[in-house]
N, C-alpha and C positions, 0 to 999 in steps of 0.2 A: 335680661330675659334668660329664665335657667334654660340650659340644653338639654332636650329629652329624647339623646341620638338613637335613631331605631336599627337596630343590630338585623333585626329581624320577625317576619311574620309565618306563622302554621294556620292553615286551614283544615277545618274537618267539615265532614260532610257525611253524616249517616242517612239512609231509607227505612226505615221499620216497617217492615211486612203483618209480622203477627209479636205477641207475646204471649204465646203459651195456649191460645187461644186460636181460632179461626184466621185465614188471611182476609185483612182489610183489604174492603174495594179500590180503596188511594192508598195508597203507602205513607206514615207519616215521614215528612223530612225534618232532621234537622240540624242544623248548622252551626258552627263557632271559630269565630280568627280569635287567634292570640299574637300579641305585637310583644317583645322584648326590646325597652327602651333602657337608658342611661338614667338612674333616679340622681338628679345633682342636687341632690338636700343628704343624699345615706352620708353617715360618718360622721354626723352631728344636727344640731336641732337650730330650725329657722322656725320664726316668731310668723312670719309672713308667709303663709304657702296657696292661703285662698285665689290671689292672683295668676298666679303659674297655672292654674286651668283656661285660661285662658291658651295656652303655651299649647293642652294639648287638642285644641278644637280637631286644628285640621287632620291630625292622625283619629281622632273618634269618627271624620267625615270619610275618610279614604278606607279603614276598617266596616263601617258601616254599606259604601259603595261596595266594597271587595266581595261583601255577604251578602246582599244585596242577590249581585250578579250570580254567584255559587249558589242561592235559594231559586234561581231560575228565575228572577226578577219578583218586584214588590205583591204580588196579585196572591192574595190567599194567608198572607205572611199575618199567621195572629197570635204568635207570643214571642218575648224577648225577653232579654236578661243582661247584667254586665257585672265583673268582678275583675277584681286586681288582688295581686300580690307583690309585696314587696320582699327583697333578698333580706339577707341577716343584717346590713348593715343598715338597713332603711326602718322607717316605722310604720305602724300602722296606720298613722293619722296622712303618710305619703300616696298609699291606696285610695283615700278618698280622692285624691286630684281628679278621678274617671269619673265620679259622680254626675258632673254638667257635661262633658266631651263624648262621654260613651253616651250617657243616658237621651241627652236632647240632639246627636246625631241622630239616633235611631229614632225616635221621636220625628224631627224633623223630614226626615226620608220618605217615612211611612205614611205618613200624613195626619188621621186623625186618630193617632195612637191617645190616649187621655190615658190610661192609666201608666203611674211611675212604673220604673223600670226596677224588678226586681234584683237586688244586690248582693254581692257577697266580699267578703276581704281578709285578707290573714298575711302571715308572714312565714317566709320559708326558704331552705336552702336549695340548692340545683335537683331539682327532679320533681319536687313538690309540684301535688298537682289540687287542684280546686275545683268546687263543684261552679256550677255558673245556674243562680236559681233561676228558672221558667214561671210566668203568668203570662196572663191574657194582657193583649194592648191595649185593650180598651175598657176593661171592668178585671177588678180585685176579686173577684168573688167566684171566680169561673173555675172548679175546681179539676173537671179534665184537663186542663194547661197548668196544673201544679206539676212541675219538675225540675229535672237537674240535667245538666250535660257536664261532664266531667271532661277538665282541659289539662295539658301539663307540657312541658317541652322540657327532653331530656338534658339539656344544656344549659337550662335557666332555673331563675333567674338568677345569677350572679350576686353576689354581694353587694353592691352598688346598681344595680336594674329592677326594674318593676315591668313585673309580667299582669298585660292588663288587656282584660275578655269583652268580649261582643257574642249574643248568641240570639240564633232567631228561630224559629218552629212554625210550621206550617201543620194545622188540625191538633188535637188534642191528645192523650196518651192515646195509646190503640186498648180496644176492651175498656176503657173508661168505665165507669158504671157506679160511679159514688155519689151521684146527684148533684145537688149543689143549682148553681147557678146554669143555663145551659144559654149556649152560643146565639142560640135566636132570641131569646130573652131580653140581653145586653141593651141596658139605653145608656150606658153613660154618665148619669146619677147618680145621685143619692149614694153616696159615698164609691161610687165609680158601681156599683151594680148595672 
């Protein structure tokens, strides 16, 4: 079983009132933990990595709780995201390990989230920071919840650690006004529309 020792977790927590425009009635929220864990594959290449996600269930479930709670609990929560980073000595293909841990905690919590969780990944040295992309939980096509939340921790990740994101939103950009698919709309469908 590889070790994926967690050093450490940063929460963020933004309100958006306006952008440039009017203040919105609700403020939008939105949220993101980042965990710095130990990547035990950097410094050379394993044939076998699809199982080790397994390894990181319970840190996608305790991140997801943690965000969860700092969104003021599950009610309203309708877009998410998840990305990782690996340090210089790890690779790109160690970032996917989040894919099933981040993506189907969140999932799972929320309840009838159906649409995937939008992704992002890259590789970087201490300070690097990543965007964490945003959609709708439940339909791809909802283009007021196209976004990004930018994460980083000035300390990571390490040459041997993978800094790896959770992010959740509650309402849409603020001034939205692109069209698209809208929130009442949503059945689920036909390719998550």
């Amino acid at each position: 079983m590889p070790d994926f020792t967690l050093r450490k977790t940063m929460l963020f927590v933004e309100e958006i009132h306006h952008d440039g425009g009017p203040a919105a009635a609700t403020p939008r929220r939105r949220a993101a933990i980042v965990a710095l864990v130990k990547n035990p594959f950097a410094g050379g290449y394993t044939e076998d990595l699809q199982s080790a996600m397994d390894d990181l269930k319970p840190l996608g479930l305790m991140m997801t709780d943690r965000l969860i709670h700092a969104m003021g609990g599950p009610d309203g929560i309708d877009g998410y995201g998840k990305a990782g980073l690996a340090g210089e000595a790890g690779e790109l293909e160690h970032t996917a390990l989040w894919h099933v841990p981040g993506g189907y905690a969140m999932r799972a919590r929320l309840g009838e989230a159906k649409a995937i969780v939008p992704s992002s990944m890259k590789q970087g040295g201490v300070g690097t920071r990543i965007d964490v992309p945003l959609g709708h939980i439940n339909a791809a096509y909802v283009r007021s919840h196209f976004d990004g939340m930018e994460v980083g921790v000035p300390d990571g990740p390490r040459a041997d650690e993978l800094l790896l994101a959770l992010a959740m939103t509650r309402g849409g950009r603020i001034h939205h006004r692109m069209g698209g698919l809208a929130v009442e709309d949503v059945s689920g469908e036909d390719g998550l529309r």
